[in-house]
C-alpha positions as a Python dict, from the first residue, in 0.01 Angstrom:
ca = {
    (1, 'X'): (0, 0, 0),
    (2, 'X'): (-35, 209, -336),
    (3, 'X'): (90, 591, -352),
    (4, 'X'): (-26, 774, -651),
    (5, 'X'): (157, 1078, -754),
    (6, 'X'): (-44, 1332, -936),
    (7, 'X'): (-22, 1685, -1115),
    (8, 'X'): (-319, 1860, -1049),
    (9, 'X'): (-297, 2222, -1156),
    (10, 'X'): (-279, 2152, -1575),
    (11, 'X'): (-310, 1901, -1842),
    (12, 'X'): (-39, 1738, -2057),
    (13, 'X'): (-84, 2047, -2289),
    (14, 'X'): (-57, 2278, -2009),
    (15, 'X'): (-398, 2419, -1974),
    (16, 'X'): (-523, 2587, -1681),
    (17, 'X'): (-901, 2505, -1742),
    (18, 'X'): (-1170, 2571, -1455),
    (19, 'X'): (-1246, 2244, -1340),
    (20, 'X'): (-1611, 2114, -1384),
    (21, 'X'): (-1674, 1965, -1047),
    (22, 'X'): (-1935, 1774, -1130),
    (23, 'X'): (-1772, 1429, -1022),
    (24, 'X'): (-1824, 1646, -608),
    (25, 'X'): (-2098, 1564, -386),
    (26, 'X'): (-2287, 1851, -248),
    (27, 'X'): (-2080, 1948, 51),
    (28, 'X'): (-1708, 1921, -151),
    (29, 'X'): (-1907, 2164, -397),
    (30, 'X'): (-2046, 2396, -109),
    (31, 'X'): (-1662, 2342, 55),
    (32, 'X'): (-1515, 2456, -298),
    (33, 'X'): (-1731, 2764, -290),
    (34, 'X'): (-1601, 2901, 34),
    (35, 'X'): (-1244, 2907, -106),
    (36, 'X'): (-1183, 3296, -184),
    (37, 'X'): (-828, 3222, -385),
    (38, 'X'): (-921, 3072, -765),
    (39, 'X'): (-629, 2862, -766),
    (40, 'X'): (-638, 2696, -421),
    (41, 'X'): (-1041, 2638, -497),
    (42, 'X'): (-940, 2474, -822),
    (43, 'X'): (-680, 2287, -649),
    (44, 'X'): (-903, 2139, -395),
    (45, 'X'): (-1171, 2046, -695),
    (46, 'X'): (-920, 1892, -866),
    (47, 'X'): (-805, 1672, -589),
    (48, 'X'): (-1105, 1564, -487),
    (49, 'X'): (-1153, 1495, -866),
    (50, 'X'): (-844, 1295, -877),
    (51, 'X'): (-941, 1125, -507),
    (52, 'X'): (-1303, 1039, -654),
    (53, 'X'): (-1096, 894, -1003),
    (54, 'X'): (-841, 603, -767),
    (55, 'X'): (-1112, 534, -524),
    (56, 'X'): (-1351, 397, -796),
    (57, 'X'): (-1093, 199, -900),
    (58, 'X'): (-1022, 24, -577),
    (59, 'X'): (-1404, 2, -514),
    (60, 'X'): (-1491, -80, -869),
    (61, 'X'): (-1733, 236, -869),
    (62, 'X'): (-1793, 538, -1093),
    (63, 'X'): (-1623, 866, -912),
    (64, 'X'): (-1944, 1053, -863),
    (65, 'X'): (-2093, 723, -643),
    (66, 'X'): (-1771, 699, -436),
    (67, 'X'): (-1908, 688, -91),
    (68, 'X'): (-1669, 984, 85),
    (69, 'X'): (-1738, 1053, 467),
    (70, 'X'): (-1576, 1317, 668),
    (71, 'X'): (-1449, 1226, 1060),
    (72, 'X'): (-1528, 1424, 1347),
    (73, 'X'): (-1190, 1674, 1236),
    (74, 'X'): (-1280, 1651, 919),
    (75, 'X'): (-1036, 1400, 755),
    (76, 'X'): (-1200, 1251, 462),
    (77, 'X'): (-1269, 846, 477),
    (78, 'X'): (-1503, 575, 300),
    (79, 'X'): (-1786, 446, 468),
    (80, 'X'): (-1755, 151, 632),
    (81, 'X'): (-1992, -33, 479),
    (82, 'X'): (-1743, -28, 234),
    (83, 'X'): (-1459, -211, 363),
    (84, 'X'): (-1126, -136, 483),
    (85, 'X'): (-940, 55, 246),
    (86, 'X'): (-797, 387, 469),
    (87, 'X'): (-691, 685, 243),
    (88, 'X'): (-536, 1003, 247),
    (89, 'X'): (-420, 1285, 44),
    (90, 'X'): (-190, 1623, 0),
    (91, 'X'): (-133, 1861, -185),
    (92, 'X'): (155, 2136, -284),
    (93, 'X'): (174, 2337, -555),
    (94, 'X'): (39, 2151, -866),
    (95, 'X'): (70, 1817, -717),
    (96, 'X'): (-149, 1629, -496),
    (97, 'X'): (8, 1258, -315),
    (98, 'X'): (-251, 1026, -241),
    (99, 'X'): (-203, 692, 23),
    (100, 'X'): (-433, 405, -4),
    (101, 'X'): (-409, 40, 258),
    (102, 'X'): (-622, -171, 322),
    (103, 'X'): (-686, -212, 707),
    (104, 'X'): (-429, 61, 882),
    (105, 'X'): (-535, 432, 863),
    (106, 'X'): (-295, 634, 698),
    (107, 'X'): (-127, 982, 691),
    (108, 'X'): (73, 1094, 411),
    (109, 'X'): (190, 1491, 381),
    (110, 'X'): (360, 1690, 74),
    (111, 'X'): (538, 2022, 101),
    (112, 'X'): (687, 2263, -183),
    (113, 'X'): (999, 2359, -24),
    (114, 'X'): (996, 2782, 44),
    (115, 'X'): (1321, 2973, 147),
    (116, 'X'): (1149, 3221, 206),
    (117, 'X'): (908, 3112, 547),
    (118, 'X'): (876, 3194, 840),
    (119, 'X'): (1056, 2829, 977),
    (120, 'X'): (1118, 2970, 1311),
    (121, 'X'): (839, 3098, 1442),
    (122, 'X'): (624, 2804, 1264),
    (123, 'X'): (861, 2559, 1436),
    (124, 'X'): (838, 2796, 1752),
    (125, 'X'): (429, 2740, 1747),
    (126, 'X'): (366, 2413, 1605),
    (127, 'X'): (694, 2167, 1706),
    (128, 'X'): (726, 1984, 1999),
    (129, 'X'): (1057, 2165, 2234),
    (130, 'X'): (1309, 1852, 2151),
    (131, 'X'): (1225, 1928, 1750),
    (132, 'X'): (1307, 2301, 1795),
    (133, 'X'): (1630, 2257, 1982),
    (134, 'X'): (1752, 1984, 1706),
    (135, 'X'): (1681, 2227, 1446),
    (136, 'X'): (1858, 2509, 1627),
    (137, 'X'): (2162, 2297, 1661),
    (138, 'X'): (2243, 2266, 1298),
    (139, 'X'): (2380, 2486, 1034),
    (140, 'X'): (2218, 2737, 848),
    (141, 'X'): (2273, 2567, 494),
    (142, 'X'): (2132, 2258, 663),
    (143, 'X'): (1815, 2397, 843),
    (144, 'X'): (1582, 2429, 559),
    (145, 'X'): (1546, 2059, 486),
    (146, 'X'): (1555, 1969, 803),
    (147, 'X'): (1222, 2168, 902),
    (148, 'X'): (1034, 2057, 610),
    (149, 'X'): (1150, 1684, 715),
    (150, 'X'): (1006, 1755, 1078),
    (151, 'X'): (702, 1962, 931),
    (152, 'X'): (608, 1660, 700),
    (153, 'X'): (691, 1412, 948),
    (154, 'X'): (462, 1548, 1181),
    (155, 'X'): (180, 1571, 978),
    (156, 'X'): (129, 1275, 855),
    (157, 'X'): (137, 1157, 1210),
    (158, 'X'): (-110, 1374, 1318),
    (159, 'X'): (-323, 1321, 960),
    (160, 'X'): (-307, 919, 1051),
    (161, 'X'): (-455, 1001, 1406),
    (162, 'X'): (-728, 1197, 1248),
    (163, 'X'): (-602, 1468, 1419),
    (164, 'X'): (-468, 1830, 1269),
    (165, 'X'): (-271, 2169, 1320),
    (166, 'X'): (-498, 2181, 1654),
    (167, 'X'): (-298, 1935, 1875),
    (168, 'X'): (-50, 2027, 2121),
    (169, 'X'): (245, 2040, 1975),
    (170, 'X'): (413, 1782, 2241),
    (171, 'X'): (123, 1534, 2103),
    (172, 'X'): (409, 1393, 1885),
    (173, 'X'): (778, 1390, 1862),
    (174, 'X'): (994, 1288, 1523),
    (175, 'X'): (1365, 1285, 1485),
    (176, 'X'): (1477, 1561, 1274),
    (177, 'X'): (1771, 1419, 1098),
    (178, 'X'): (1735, 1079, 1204),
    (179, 'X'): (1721, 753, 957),
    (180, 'X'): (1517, 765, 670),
    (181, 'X'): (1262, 542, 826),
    (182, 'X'): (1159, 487, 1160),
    (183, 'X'): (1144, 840, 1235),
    (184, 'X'): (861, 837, 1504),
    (185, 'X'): (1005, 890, 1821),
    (186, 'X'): (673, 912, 2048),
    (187, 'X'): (288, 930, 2020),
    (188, 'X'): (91, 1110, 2345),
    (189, 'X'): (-226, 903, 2313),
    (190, 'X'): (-400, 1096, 2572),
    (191, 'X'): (-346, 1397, 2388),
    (192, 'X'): (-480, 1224, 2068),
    (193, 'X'): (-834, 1084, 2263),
    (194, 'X'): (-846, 1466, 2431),
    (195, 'X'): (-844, 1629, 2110),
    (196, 'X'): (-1074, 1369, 1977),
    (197, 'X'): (-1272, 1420, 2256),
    (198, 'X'): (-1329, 1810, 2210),
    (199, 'X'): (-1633, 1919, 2199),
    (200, 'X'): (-1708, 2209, 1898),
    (201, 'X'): (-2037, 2397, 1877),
    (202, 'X'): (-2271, 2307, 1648),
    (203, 'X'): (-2642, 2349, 1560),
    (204, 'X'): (-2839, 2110, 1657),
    (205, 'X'): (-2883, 1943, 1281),
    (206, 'X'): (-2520, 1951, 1285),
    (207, 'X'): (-2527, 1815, 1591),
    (208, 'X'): (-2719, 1461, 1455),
    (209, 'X'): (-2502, 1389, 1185),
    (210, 'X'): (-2218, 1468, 1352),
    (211, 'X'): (-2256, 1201, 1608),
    (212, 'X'): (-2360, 990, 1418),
    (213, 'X'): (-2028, 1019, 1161),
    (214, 'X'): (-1849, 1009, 1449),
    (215, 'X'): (-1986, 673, 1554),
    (216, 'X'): (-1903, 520, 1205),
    (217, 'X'): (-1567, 684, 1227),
    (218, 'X'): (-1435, 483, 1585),
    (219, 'X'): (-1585, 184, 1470),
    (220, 'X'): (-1317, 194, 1171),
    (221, 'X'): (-1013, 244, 1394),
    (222, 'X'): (-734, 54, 1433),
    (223, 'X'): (-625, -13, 1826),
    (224, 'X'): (-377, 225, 1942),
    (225, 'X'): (-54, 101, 1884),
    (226, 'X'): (344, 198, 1995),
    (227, 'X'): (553, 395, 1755),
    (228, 'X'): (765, 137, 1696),
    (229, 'X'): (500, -67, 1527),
    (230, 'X'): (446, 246, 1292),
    (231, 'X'): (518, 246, 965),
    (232, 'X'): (724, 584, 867),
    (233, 'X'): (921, 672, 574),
    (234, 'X'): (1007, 995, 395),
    (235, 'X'): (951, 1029, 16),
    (236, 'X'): (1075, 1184, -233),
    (237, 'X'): (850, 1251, -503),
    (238, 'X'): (995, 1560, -697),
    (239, 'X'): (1263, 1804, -650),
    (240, 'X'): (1207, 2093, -441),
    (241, 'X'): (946, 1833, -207),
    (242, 'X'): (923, 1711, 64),
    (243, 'X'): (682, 1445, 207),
    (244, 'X'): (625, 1151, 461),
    (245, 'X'): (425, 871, 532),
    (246, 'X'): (249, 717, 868),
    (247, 'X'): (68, 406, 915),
    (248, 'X'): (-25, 305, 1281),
    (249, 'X'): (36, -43, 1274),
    (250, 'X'): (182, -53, 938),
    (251, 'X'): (519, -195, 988),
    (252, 'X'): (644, -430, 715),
    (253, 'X'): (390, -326, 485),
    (254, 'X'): (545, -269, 127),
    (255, 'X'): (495, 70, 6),
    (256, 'X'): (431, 98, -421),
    (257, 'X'): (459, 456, -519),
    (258, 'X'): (291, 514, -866),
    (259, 'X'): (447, 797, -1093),
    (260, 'X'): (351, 1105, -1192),
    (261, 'X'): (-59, 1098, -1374),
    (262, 'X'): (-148, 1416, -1531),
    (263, 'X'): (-483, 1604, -1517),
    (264, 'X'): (-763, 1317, -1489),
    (265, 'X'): (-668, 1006, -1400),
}
């Protein structure tokens, strides 16, 4: 398993350039184009820049042919005619963390750490009840780190299920000091196949290719497997981050973590 640290937001000389985007299919371009915020729309670009860049190295193909699907929630994925390499990326401030294994799919998150949030009421709306009361047992000093290790934790649980902000919050539960790895206390699988199973309303061309993505999409899971054969580790890939890792069926896999690659890569 290869991680690939990356600064996104300027080159080795520091320039803040408007990235070309021509390396985007037509729907990341029409995606980019809905962002109102200039520097989150040329964060995205240059993600999916930086995405395109590794994943034509894996696949031995130029960036603008890498075939990029998105699931039914819209997690980005290869198709499947093109093997089993599972991906996933984040990104925080000028950095963007991308996973990459072969046969597991994978959830990785990354976090700049912010005094100044909201943690409670995010915690209060998004973390399952046995996360919140952890965190309100410890000390002030130590509370800050310790929500951006749940937040990140969580995340890339819910990124490796293909799910998102949208599931219950008791559809997982992580430890919030806990070891470094094995943090994944539970998975609620029948909250992961409900929220799969929601139904969204579409047009009807929307409709099509949605189902038929969404065929493609089961056929490249993994089985559902117990958290203890997860694979879950924190990282630590710059100061003032946070960020964690989760492979269903991923444990003993060796995790390589590449170092920081500026602008294109």
């Amino acid at each position: 398993m290869q991680i690939h640290l990356i600064e996104l937001g300027q080159g080795k000389r520091g320039e803040q350039s408007e990235p070309s985007g021509r390396l985007l299919d037509a729907s990341e371009r029409a995606r980019a184009a809905r962002f109102l915020d200039p520097a989150a729309r040329r964060q995205f670009v240059r993600s999916r820049e930086a995405l395109r860049h590794l994943l034509g190295r894996y696949l031995g193909l130029k960036p603008d042919r890498v075939p990029i699907l998105l699931g039914p929630r819209g997690k980005p994925r290869l198709d499947p005619l093109y093997g089993e390499l599972h991906f996933n990326l984040s990104h925080a401030g000028d950095f963007g963390l991308f996973a990459f294994v072969q046969g597991h799919p994978v959830g990785i998150d990354l976090e700049r750490i912010q005094q100044s949030t909201d943690l409670d009421g995010v915690a209060a709306r998004f973390f399952d009840p046995a996360e919140r009361e952890a965190l309100r047992r410890l000390s002030p000093a130590g509370s800050v780190g310790a929500f951006y290790r749940v937040w990140t934790r969580r995340e890339a649980v819910l990124k490796a299920l293909g799910l998102g902000l949208s599931a219950p919050a008791t559809a997982v539960s992580v430890s919030v000091a806990g070891p470094p790895a094995g943090w994944l206390i539970r998975v609620d699988e029948s909250q992961r196949q409900q929220a799969r199973n929601g139904k969204v309303q579409r047009e009807e061309a929307q409709r099509q290719e949605a189902q038929r993505q969404e065929a493609q999409w089961q056929e490249a899971q993994s089985p559902v497997v117990p958290a203890s054969s997860w694979l879950t580790c924190d990282l630590s890939p710059l100061p003032s981050y946070a960020a964690a890792l989760a492979v269903p069926g991923g444990a003993g896999l060796r995790v390589s973590v590449q170092g920081v690659q500026f602008g294109r890569v």
